[in-house]
Structure formats: C-alpha cells, structure tokens
Backbone bond lengths (Angstrom), bond angles and torsions (degrees), N, CA, C in turn:
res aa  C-N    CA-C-N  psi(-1)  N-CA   C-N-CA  omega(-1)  CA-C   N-CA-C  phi
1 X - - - 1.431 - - 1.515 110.04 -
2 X 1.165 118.39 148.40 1.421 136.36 -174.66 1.063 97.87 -93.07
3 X 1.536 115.47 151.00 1.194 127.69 171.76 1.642 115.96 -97.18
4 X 1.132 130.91 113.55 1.173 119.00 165.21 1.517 142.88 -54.32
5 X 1.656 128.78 97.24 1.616 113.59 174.56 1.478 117.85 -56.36
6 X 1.347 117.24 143.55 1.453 128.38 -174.20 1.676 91.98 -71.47
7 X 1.146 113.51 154.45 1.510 130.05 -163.13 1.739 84.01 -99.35
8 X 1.421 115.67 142.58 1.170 120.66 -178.81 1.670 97.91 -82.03
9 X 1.217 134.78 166.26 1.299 137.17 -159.16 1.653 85.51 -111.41
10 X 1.136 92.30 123.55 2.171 103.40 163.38 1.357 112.23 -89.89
11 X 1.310 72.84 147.73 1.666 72.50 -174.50 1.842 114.38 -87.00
12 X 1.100 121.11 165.73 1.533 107.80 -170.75 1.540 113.65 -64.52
13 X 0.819 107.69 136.66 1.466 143.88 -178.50 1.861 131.84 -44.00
14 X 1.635 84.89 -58.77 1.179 134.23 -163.02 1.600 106.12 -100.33
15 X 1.846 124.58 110.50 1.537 107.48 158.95 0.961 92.77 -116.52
16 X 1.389 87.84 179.30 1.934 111.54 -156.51 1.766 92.57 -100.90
17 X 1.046 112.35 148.57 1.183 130.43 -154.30 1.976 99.22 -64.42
18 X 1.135 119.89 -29.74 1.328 108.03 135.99 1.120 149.72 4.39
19 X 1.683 92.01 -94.34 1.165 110.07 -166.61 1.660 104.97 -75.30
20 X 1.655 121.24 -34.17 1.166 129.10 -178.67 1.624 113.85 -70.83
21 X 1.238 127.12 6.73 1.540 131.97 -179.90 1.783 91.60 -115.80
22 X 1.482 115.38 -22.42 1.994 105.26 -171.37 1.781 85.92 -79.05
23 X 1.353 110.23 -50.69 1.288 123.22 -164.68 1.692 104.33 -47.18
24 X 1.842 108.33 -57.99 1.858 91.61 -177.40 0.985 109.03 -93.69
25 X 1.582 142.69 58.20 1.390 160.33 105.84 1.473 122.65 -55.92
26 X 1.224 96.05 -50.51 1.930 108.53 175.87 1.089 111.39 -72.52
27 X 1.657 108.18 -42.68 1.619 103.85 -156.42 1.577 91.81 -77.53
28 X 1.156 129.33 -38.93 1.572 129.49 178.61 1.659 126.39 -60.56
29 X 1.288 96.42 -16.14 1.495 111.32 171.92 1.160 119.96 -87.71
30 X 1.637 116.40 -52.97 1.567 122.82 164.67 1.610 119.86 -65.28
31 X 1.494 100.13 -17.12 1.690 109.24 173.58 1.616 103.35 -57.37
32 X 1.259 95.94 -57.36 1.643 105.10 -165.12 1.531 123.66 -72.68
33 X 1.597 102.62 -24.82 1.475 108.08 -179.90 1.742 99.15 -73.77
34 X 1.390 121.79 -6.16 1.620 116.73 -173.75 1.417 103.85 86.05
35 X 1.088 116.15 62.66 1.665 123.70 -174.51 2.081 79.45 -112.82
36 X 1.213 112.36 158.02 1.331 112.22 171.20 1.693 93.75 -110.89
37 X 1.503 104.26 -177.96 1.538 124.87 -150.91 1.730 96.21 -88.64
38 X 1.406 125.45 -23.30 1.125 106.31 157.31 1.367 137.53 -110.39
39 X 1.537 136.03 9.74 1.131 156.59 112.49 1.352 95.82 -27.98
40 X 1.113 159.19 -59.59 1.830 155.18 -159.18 1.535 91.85 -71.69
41 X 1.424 97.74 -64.20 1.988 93.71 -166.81 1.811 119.28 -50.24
42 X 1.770 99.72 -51.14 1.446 108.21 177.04 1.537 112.79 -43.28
43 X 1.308 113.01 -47.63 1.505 133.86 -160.40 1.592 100.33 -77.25
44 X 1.246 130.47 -43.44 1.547 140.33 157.37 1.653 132.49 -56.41
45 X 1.524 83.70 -39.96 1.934 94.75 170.68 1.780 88.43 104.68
46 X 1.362 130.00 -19.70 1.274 133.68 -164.83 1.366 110.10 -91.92
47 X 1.830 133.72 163.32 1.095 145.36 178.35 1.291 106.41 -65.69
48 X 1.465 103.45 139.64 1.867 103.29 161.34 1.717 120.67 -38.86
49 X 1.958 106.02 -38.66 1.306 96.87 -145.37 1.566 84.87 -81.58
50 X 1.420 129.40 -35.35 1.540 111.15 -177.02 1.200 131.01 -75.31
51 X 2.128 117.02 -3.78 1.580 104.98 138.09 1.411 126.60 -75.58
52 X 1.161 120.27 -0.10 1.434 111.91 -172.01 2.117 86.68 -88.15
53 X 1.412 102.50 -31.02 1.941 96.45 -172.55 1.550 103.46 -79.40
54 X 1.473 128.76 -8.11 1.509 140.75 160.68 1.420 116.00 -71.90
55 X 1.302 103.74 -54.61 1.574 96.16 164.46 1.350 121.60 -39.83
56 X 1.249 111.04 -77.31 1.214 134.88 174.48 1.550 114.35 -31.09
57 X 1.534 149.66 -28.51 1.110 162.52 -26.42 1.667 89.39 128.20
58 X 1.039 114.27 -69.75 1.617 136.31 172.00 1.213 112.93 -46.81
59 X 1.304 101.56 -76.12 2.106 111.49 175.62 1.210 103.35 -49.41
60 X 1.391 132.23 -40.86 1.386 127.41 -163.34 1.513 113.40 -57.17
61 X 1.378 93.54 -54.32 1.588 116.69 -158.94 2.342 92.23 -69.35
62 X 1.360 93.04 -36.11 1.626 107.15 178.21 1.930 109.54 -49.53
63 X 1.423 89.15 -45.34 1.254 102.75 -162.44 2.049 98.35 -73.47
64 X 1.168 92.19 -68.36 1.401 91.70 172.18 1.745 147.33 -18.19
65 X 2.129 87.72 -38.06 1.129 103.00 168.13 1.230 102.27 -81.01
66 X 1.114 121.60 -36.55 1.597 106.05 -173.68 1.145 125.25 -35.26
67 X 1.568 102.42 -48.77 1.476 132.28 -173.13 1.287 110.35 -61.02
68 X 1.371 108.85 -40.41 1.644 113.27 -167.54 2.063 91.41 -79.61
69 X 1.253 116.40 -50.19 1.209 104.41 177.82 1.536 111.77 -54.09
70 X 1.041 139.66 -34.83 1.646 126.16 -155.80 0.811 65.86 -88.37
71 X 1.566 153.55 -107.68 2.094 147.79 -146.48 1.165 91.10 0.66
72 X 1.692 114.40 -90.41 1.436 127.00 -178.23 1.339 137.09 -18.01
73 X 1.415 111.52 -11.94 1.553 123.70 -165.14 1.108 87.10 -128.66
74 X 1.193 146.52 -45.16 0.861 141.39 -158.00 1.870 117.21 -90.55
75 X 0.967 102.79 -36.19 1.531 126.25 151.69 1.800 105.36 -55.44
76 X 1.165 131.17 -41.20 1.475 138.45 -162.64 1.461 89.25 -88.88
77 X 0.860 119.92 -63.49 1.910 134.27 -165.50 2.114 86.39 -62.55
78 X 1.092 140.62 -46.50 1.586 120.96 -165.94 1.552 89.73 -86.23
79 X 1.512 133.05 -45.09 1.000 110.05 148.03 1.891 144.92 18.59
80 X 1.286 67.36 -100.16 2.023 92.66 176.78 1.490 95.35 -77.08
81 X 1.237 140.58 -38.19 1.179 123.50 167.80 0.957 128.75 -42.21
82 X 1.903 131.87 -65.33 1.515 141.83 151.36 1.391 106.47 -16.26
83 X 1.726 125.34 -54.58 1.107 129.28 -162.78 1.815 112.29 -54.57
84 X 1.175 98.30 -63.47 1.674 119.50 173.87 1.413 115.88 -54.87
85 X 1.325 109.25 -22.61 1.557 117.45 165.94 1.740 103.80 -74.10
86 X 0.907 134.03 -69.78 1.178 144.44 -171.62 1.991 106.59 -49.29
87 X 1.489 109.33 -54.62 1.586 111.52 164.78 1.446 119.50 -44.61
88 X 1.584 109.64 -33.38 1.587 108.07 -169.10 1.546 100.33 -88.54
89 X 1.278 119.66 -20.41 1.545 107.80 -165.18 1.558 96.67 -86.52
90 X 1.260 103.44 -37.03 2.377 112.59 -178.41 1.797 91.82 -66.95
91 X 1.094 117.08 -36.93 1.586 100.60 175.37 2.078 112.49 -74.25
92 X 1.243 112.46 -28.39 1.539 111.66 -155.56 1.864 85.09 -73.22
93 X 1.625 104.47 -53.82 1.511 119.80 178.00 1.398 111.66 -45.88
94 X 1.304 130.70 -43.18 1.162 137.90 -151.07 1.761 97.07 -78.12
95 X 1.591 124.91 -13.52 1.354 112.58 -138.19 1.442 133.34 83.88
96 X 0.992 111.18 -6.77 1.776 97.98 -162.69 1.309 109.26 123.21
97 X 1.127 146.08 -9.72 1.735 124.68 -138.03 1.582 83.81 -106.50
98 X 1.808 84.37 106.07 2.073 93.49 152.55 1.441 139.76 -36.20
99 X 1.162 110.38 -11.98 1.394 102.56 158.65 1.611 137.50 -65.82
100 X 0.997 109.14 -29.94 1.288 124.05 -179.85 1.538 106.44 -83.02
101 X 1.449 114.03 -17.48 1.963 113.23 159.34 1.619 109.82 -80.79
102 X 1.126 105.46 -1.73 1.511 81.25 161.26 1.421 137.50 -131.66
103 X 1.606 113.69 40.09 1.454 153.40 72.82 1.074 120.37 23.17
104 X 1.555 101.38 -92.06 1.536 96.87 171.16 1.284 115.11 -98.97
105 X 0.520 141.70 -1.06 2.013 132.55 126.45 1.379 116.68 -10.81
106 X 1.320 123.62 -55.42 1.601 151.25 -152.05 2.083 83.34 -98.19
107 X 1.500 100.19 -76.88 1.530 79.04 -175.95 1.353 130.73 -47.97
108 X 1.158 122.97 -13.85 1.863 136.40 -174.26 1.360 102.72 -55.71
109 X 1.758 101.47 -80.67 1.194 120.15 138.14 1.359 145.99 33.80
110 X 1.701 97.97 -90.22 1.032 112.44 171.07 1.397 126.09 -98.97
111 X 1.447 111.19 15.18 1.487 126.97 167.70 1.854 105.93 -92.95
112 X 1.471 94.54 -33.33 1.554 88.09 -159.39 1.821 109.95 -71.51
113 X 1.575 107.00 -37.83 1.437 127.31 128.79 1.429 104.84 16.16
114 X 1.411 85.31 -104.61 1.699 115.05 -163.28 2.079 92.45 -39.31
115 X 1.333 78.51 -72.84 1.789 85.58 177.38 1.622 134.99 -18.93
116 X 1.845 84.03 -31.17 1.963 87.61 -161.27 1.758 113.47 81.01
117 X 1.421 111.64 12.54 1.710 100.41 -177.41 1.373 111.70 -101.72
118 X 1.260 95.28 -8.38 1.815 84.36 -169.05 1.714 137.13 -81.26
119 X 1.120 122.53 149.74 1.228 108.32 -166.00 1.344 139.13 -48.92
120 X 1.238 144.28 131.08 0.846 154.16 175.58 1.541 124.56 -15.65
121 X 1.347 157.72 160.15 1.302 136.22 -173.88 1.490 100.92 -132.89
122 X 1.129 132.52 144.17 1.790 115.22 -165.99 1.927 80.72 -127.46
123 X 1.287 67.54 126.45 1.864 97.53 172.70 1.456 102.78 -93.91
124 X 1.464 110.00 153.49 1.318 103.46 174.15 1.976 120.94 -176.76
125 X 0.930 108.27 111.07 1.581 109.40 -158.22 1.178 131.51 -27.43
126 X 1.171 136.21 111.23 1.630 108.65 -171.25 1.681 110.51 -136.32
127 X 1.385 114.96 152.25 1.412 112.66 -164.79 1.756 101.00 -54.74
128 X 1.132 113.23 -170.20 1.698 133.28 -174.16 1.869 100.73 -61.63
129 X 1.149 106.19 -30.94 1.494 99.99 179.17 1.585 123.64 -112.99
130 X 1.260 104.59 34.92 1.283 131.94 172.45 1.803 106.62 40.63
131 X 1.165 105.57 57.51 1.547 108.18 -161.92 1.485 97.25 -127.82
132 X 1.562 126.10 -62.03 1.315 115.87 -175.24 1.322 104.35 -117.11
133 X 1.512 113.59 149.34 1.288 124.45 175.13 1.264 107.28 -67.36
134 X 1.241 120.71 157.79 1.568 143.11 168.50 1.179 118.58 -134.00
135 X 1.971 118.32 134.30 1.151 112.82 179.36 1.074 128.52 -59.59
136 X 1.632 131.05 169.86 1.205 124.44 -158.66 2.152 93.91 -95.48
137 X 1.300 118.63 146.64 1.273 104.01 -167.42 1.515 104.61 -108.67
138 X 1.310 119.61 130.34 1.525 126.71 172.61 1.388 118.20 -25.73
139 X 1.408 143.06 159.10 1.298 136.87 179.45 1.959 101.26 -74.11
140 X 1.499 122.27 -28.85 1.004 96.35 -178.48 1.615 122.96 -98.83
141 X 1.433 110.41 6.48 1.431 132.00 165.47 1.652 111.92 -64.03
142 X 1.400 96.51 -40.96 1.764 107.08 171.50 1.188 126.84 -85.43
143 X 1.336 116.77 -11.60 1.422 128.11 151.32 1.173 132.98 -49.27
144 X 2.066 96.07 -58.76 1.171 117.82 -176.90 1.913 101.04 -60.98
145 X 1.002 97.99 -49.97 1.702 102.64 178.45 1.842 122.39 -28.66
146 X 1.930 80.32 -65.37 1.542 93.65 -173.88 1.389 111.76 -55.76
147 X 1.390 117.10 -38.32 1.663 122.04 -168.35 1.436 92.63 -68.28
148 X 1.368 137.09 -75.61 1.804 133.33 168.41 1.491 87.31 -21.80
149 X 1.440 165.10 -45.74 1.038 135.24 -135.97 1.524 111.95 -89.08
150 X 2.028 94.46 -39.63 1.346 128.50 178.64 1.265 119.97 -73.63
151 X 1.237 121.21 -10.37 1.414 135.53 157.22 1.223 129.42 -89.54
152 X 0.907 126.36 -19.64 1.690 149.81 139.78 1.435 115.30 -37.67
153 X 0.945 93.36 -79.58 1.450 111.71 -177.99 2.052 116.20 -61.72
154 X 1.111 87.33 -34.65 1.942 98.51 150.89 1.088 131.46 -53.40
155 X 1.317 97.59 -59.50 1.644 114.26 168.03 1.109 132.93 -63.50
156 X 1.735 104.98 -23.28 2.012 90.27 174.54 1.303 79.31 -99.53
157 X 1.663 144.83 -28.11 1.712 98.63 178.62 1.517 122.43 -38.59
158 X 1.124 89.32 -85.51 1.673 99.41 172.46 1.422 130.87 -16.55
159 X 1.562 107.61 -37.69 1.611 105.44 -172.49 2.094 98.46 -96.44
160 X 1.220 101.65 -18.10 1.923 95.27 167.74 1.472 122.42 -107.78
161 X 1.747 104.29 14.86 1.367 121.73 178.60 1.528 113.91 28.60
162 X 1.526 109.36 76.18 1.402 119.19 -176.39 1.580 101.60 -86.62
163 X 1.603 95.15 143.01 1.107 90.09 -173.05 1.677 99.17 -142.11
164 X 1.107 124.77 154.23 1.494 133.66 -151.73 1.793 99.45 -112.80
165 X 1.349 108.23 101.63 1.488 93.31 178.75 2.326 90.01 -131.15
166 X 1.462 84.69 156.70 1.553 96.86 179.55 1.699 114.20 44.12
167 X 1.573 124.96 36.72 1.373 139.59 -174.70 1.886 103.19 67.02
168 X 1.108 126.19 -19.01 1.231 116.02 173.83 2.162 117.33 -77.18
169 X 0.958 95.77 176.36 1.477 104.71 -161.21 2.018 91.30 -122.62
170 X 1.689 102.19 105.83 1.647 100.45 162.64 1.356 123.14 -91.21
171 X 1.432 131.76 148.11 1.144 108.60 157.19 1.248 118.80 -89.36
172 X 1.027 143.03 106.11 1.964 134.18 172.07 1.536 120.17 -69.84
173 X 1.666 99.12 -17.07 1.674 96.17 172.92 2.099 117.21 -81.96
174 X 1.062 121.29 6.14 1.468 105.13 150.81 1.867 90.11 138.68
C-alpha cells in the first residue's frame, strides 16, 4: 500500500467581486509606477500569474477606451464636417454673403482643435490692464514679493489694531 502525501491546502481561488475591483486598482497603480509582476502579487497577497491576467484585464479595458475615443473623434470630426457642408451651401445660395464664411471659419477651427493642429497660443505676462508685458519673475523674486506682501498686510494690522470680536473683523483704528 501506498502511502498517501497530504495535499497542500490552496488557498481560495475565488475573490469576491470586491476584492477583484480593490485588486485592479492596485495592480494598475503599481503596474504603472514600474512595480514588476511579482513585487504586485507579494504586495497583494495574490499569484504572479493572476496579476499578469489583471494586467491583461487592464490593457483591455485601456485599449477599449482608445477605441471608444477614436469613435468619439471621429464621430465629432463628420460632425463638424456636415456642419461646413451646410455653411458652404447657405453661403453659395446666399450669393456670396461673408457671413456664412465665418461658419466655416469656426468649423476649420474647431476641427483643427479636435485634431491637435492648431497653432500654438503665446501667453504672456501683462500688467493689470493687459497692455504691457512684464517680465516673467524668478521664483525667488516672487518670494521676495509675497513676503513685502505679508509685511504689508502686518503692518496695517497693527497700525488700525484690528481686532476680531464675535467672528467679525473691527477696525478701531478710524
């Protein structure tokens, strides 16, 4: 007669839908920070091979959006297309009248947008009345600023001795 080895005890199998939605949160987080597939499991309590089937699980759902985004653009882009169709025919009908080009002006626009082509927008500092530019100021130039700001603002406490009674703010200096 053979002796029988005791069957090592598995561990359960099966998570509860729970635990399997905390799990591809983590595993997608430590995926991305560059955690490898068994660093994820140790760190989870779970097997390598069912983060490597989480991953996988991951890309899918990744991929999907993709999919649903290009639809989306692409759906947006025939969109604005129809649109610009419709501007050119109210302009051809119209005679001529420029209004209806800028219509499709707006759809161009708002295709190139969608696209990612359009030009660039140049930001650029400008005093309180949006009239002259101003240089851009070092982080410790703006320091120096803010602290002058905080000292300011010290100073007229102190000199109108505000004083805070019943959550409101008095002035007693005049």
């Amino acid at each position: 007669m053979s002796e029988e080895k005791p069957k090592p005890k598995r561990s359960r199998k099966t998570r509860n839908k729970r635990e399997r939605e905390y799990h591809l949160v983590m595993v997608r987080s430590l995926h991305i920070r560059g955690k490898n597939q068994s660093a994820i499991a140790v760190k989870l309590g779970i097997s390598q091979q069912q983060v490597s089937y989480d991953i996988k699980k991951i890309n899918a759902i990744w991929r999907q959006t993709e999919v649903n985004y290009a639809f989306a653009k692409a759906r947006e882009e025939a969109h604005i297309f129809e649109i610009e169709n419709s501007y050119w025919e109210a302009w051809e009908r119209s005679l001529e009248d420029d209004r209806w080009l800028k219509g499709v002006e707006r759809c161009v626009e708002l295709r190139m947008r969608l696209l990612g082509i359009e030009s660039p927008i140049k930001i650029s500092s400008t005093d309180p009345t949006g009239q002259k530019t101003q240089p851009l100021l070092s982080f410790e130039q703006r320091l120096r600023l803010l602290s002058g700001y905080v000292t300011d603002i010290a100073a007229k406490a102190r000199e109108h001795e505000v004083v805070a009674i019943d959550s409101r703010i008095v002035d007693q200096g005049g």
